[in-house]
MOPAC internal coordinates of N, CA, C and O (Angstrom, degrees):
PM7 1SCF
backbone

  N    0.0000 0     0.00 0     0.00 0    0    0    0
  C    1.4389 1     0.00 0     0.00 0    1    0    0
  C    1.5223 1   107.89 1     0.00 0    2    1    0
  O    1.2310 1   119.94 1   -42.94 1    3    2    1
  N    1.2631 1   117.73 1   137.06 1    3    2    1
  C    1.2470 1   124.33 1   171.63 1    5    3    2
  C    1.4603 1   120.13 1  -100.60 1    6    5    3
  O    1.2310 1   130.10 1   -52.92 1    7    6    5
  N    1.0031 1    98.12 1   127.08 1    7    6    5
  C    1.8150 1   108.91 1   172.48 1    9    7    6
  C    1.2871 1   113.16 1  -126.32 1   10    9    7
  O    1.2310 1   131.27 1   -51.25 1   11   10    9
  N    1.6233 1    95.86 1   128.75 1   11   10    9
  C    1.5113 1   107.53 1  -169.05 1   13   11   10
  C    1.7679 1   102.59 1  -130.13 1   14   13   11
  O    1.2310 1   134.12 1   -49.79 1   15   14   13
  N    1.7928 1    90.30 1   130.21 1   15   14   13
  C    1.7610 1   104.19 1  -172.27 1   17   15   14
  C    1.4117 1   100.67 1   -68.51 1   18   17   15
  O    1.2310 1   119.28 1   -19.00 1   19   18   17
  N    1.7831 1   118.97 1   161.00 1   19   18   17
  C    1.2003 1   143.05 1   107.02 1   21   19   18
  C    1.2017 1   142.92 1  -120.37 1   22   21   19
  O    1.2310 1   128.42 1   -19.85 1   23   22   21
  N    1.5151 1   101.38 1   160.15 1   23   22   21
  C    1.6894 1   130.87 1   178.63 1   25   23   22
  C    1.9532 1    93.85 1    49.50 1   26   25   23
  O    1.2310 1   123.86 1    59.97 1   27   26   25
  N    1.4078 1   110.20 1  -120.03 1   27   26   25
  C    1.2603 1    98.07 1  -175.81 1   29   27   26
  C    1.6071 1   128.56 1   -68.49 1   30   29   27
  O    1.2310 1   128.22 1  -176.88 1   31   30   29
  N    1.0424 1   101.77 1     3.12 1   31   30   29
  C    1.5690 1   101.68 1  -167.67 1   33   31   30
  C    1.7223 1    92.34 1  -110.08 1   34   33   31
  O    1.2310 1   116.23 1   164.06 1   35   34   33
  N    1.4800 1   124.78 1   -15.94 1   35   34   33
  C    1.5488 1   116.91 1   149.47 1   37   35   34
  C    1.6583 1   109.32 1   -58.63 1   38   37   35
  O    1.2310 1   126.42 1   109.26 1   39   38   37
  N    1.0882 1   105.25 1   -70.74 1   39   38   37
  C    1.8342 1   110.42 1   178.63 1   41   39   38
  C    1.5976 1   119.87 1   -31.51 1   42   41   39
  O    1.2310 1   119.72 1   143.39 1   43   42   41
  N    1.4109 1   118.15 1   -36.61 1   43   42   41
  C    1.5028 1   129.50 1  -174.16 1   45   43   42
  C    1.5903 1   113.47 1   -96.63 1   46   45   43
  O    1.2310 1   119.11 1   172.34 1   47   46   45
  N    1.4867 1   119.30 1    -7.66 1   47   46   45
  C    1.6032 1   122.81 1   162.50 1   49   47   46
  C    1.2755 1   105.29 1   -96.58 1   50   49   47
  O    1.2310 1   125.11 1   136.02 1   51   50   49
  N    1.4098 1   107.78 1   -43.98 1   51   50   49
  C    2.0332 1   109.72 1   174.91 1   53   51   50
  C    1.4145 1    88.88 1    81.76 1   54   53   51
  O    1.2310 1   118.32 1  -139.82 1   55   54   53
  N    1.6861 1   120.82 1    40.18 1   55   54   53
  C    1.5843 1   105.53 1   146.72 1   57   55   54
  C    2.0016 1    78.43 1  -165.65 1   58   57   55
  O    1.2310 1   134.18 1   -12.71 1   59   58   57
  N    1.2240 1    90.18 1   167.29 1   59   58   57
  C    1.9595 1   122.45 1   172.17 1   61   59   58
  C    1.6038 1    99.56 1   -55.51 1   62   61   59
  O    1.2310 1   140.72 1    95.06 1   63   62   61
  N    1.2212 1    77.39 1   -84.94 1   63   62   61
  C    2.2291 1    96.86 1  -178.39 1   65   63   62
  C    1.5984 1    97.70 1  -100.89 1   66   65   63
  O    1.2310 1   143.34 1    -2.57 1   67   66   65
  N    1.4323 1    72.26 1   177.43 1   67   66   65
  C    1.0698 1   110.28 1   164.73 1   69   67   66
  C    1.9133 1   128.09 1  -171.11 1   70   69   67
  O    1.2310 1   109.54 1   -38.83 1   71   70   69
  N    1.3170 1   137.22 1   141.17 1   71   70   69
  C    1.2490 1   135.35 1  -159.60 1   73   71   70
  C    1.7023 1   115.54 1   -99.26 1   74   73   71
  O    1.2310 1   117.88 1  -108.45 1   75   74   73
  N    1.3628 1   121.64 1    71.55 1   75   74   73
  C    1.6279 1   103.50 1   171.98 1   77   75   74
  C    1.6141 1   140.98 1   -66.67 1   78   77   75
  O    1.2310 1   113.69 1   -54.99 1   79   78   77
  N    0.9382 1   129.54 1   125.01 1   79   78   77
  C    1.3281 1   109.46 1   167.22 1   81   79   78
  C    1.2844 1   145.65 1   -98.15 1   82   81   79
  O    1.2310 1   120.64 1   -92.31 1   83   82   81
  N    1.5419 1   116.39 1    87.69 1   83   82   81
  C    1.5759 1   100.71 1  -161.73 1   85   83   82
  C    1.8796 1    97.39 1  -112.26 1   86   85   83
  O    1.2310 1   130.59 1    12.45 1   87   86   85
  N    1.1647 1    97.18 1  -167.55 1   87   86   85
  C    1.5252 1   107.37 1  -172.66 1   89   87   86
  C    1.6465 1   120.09 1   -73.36 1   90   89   87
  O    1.2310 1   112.58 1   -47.20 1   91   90   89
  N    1.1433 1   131.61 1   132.80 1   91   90   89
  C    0.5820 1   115.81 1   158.48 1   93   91   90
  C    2.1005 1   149.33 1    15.21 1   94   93   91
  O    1.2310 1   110.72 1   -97.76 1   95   94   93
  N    1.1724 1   135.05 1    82.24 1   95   94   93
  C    1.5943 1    92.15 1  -169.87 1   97   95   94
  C    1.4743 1   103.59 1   109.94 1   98   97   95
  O    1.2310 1   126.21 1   149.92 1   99   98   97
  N    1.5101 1   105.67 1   -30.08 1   99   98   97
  C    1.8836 1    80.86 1  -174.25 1  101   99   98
  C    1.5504 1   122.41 1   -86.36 1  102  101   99
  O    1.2310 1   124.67 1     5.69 1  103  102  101
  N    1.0538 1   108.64 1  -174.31 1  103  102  101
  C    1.6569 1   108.31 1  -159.86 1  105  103  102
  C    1.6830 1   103.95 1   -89.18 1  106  105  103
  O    1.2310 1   127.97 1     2.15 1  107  106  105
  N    0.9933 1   102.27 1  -177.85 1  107  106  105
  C    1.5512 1   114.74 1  -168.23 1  109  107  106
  C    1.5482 1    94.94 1   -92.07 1  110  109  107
  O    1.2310 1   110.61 1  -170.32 1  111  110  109
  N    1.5742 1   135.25 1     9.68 1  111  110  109
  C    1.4929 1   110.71 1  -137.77 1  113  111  110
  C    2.2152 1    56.80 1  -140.86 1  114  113  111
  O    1.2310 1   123.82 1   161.58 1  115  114  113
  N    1.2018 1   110.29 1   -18.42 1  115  114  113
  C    1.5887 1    91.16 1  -177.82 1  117  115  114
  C    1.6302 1   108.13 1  -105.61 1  118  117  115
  O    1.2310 1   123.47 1   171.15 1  119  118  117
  N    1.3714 1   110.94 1    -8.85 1  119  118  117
  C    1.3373 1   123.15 1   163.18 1  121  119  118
  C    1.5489 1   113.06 1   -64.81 1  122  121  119
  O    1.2310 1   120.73 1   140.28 1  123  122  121
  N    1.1476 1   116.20 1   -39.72 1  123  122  121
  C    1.6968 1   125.60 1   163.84 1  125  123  122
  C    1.0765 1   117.10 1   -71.23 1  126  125  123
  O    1.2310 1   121.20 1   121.74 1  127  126  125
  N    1.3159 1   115.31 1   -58.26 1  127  126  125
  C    2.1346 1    98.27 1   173.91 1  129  127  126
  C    1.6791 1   105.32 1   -73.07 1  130  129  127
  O    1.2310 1   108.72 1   160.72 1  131  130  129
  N    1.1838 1   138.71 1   -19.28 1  131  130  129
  C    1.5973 1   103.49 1   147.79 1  133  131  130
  C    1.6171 1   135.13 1   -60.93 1  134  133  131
  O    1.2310 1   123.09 1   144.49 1  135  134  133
  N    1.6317 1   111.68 1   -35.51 1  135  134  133
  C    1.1894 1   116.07 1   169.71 1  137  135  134
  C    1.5935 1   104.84 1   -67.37 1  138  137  135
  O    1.2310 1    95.07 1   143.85 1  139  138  137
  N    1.0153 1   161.14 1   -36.15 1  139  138  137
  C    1.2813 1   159.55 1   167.16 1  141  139  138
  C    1.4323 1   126.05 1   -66.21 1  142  141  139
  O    1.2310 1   123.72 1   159.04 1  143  142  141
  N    2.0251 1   110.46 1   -20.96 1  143  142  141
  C    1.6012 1   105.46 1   156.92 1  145  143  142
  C    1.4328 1   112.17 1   -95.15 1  146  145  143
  O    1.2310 1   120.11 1  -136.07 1  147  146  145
  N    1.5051 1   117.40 1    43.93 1  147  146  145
  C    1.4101 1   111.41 1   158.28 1  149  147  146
  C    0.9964 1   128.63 1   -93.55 1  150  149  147
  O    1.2310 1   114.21 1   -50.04 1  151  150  149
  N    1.8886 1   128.57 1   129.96 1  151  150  149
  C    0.9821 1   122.89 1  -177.11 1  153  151  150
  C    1.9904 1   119.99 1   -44.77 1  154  153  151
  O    1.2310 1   104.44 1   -55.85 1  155  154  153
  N    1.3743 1   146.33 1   124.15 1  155  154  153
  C    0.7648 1   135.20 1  -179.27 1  157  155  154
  C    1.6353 1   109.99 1  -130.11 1  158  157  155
  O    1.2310 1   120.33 1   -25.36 1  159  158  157
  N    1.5791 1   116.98 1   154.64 1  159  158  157
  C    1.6468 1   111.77 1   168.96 1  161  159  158
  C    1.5087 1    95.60 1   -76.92 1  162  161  159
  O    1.2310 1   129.46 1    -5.26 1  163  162  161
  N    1.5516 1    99.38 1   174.74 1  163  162  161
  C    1.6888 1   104.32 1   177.14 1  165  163  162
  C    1.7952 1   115.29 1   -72.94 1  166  165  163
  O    1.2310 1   122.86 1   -24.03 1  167  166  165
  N    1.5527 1   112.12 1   155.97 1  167  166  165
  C    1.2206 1   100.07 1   174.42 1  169  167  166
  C    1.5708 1   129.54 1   -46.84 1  170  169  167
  O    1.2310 1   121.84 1    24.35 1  171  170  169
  N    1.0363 1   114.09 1  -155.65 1  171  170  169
  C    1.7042 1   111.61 1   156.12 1  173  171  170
  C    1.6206 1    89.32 1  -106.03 1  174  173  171
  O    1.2310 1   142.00 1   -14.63 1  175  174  173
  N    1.5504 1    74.89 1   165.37 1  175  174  173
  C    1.9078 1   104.28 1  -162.81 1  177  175  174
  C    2.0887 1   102.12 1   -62.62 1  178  177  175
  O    1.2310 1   140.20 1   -62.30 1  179  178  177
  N    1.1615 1    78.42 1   117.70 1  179  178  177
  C    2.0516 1    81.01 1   179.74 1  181  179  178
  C    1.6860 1   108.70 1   107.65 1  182  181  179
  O    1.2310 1   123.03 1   166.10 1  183  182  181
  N    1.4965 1   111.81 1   -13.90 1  183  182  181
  C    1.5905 1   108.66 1  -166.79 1  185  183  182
  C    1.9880 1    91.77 1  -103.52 1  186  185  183
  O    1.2310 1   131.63 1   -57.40 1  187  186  185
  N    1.5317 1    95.16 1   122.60 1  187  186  185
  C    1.6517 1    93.22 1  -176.66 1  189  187  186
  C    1.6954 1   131.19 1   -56.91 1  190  189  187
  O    1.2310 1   109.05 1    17.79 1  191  190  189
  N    1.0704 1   138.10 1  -162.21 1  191  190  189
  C    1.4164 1   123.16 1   178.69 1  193  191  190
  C    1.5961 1   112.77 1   -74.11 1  194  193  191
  O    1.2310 1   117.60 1    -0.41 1  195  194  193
  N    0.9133 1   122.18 1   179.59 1  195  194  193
  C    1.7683 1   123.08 1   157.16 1  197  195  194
  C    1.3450 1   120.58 1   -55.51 1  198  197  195
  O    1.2310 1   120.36 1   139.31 1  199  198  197
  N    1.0770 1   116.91 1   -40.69 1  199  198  197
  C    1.3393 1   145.15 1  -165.71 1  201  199  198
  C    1.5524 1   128.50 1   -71.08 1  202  201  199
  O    1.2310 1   129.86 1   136.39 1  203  202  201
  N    1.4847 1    98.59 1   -43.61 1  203  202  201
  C    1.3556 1   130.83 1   154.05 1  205  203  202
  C    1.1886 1   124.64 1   -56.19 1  206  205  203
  O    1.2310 1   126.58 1   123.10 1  207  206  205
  N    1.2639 1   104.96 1   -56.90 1  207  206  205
  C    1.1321 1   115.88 1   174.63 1  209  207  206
  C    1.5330 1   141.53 1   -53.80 1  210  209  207
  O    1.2310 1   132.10 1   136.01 1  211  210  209
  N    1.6879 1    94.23 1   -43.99 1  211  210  209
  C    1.8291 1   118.28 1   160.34 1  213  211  210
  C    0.9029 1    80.52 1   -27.97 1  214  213  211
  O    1.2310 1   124.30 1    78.78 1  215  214  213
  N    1.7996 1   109.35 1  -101.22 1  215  214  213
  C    1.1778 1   161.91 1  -158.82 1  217  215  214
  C    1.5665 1   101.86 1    14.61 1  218  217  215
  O    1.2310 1   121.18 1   114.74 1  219  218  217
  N    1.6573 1   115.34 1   -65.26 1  219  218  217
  C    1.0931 1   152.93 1   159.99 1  221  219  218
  C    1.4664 1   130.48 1   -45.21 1  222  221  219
  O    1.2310 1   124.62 1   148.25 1  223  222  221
  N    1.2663 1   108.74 1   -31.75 1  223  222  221
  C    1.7285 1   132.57 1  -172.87 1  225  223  222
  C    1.6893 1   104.77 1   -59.07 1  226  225  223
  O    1.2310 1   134.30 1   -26.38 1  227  226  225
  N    0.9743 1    89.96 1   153.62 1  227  226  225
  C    1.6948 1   122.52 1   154.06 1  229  227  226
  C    1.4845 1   118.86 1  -106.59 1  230  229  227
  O    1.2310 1   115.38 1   -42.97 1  231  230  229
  N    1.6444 1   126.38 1   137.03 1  231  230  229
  C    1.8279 1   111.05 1   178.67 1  233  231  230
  C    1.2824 1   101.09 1  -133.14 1  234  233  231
  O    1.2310 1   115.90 1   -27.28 1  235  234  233
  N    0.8603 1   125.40 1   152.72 1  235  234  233
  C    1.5325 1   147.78 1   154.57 1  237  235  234
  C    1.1845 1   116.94 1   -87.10 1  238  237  235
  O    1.2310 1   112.65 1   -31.97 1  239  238  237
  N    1.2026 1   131.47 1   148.03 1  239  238  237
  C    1.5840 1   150.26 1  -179.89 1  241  239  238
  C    1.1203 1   113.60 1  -143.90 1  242  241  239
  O    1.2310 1   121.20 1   -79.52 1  243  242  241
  N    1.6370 1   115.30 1   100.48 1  243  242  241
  C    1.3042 1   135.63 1  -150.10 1  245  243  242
  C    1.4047 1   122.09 1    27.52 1  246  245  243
  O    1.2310 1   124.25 1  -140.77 1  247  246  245
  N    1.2890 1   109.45 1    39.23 1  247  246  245
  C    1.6444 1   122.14 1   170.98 1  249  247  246
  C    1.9563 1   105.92 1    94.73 1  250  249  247
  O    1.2310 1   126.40 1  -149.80 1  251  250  249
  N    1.2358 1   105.31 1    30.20 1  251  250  249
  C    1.4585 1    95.31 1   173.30 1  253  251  250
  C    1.5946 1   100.68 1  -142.36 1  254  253  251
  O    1.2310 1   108.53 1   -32.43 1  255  254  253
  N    1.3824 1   139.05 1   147.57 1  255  254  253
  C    1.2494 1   163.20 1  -148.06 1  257  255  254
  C    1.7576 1    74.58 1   -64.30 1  258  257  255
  O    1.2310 1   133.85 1   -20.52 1  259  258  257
  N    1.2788 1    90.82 1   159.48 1  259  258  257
  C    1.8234 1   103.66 1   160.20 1  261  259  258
  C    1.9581 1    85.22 1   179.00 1  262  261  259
  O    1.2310 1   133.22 1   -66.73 1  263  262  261
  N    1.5914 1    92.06 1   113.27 1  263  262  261
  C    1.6457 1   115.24 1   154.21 1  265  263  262
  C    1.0412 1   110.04 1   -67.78 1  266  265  263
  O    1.2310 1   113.74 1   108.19 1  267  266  265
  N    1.5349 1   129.44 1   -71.81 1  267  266  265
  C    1.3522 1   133.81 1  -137.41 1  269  267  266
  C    1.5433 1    99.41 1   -89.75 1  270  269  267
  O    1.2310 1   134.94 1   -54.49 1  271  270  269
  N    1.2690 1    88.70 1   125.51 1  271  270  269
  C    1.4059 1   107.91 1  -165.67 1  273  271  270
  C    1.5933 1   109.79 1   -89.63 1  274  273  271
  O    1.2310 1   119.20 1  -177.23 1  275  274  273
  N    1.4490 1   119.13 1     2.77 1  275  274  273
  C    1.6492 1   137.82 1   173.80 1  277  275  274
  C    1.0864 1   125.74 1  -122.44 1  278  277  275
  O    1.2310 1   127.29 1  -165.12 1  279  278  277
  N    1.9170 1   103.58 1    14.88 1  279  278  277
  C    1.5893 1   121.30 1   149.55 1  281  279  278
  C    1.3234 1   116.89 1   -64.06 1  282  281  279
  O    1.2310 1   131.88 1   -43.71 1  283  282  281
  N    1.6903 1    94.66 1   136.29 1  283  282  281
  C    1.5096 1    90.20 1   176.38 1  285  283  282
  C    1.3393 1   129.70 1  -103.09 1  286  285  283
  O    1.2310 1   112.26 1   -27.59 1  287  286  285
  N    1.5886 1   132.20 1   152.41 1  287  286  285
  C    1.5039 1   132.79 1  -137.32 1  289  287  286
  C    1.1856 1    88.09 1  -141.17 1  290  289  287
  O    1.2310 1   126.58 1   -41.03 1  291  290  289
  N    2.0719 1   104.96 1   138.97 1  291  290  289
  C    1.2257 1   121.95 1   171.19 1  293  291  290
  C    1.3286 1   106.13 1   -66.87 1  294  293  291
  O    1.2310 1   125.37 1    10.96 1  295  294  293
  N    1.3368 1   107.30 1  -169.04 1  295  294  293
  C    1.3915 1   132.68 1  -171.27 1  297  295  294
  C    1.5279 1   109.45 1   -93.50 1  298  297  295
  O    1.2310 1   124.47 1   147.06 1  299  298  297
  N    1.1517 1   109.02 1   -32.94 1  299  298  297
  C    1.4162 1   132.18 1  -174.06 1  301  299  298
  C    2.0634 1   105.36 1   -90.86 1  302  301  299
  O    1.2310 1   122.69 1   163.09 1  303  302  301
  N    1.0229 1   112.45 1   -16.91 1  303  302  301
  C    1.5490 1   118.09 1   177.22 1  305  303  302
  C    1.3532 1   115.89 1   -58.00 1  306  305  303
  O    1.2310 1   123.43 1   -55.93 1  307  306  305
  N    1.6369 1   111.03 1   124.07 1  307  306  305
  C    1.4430 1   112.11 1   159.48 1  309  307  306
  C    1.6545 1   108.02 1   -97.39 1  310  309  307
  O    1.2310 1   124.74 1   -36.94 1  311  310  309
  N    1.8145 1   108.50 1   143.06 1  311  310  309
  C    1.5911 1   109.73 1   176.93 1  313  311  310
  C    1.0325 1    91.85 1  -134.39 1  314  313  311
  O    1.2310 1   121.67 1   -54.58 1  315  314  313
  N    1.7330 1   114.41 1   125.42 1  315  314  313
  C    1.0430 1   121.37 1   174.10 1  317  315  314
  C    1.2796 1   119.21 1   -96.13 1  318  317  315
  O    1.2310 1   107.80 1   -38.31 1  319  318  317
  N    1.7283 1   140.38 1   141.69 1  319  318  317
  C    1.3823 1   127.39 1  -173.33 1  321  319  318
  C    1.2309 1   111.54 1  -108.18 1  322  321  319
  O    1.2310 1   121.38 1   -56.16 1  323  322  321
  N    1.2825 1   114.97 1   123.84 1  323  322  321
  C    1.7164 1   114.21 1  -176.91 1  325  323  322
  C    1.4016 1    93.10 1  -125.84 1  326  325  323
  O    1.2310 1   134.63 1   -53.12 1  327  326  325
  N    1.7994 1    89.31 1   126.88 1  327  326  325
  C    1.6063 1   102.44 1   177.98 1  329  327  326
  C    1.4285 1   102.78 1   -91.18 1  330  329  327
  O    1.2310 1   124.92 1   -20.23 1  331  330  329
  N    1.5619 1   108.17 1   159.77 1  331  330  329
  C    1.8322 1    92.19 1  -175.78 1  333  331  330
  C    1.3848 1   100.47 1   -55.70 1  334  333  331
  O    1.2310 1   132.96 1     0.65 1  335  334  333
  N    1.8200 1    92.55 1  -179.35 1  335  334  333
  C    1.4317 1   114.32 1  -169.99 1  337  335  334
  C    1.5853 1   109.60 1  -137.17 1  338  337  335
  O    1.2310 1   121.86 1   -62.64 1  339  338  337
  N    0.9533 1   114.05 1   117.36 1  339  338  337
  C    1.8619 1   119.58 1   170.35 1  341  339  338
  C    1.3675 1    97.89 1   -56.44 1  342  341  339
  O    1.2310 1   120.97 1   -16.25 1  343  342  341
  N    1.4665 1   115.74 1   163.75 1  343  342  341
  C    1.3556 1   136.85 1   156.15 1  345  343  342
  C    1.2028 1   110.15 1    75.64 1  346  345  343
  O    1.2310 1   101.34 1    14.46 1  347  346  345
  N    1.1518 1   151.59 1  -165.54 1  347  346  345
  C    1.5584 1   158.84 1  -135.69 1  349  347  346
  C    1.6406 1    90.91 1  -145.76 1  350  349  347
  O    1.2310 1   120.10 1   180.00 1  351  350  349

């Protein structure tokens, strides 16, 4: 599964993508606590943790809304994380 950062939640992994591999079937909510036990350096100074940031997120699944965070996701799925956004 691919997961691909934005705006601050690019800044707080310190890469775009990134490639997980889990099984088949698992949820979007275990796709995040693998993306979140990655070793990472610290943000830059003022940009919150990774973690925080989820926390907060909005995702996409291959470009369409997905709430439920105990939907289950192909192998082949991109989720993109969009942390909110100020301004219009």
């Amino acid at each position: 599964m691919l997961v691909r950062y934005f705006a601050a939640a690019r800044a707080a992994a310190g890469v775009e993508e990134e490639l997980h591999v889990l099984p088949e079937g698992s949820s979007l909510e275990a796709l995040l606590e693998a993306a979140l036990a990655v070793e990472r350096p610290l943000p830059p100074e003022g940009t919150p943790p990774l973690a925080r940031i989820v926390a907060r997120s909005s995702f996409l699944r291959n470009e369409v809304a997905v709430r439920d965070r105990a939907a289950p996701l192909g192998s082949d799925d991109i989720i993109d994380v969009l942390p909110p956004f100020a301004g219009g």
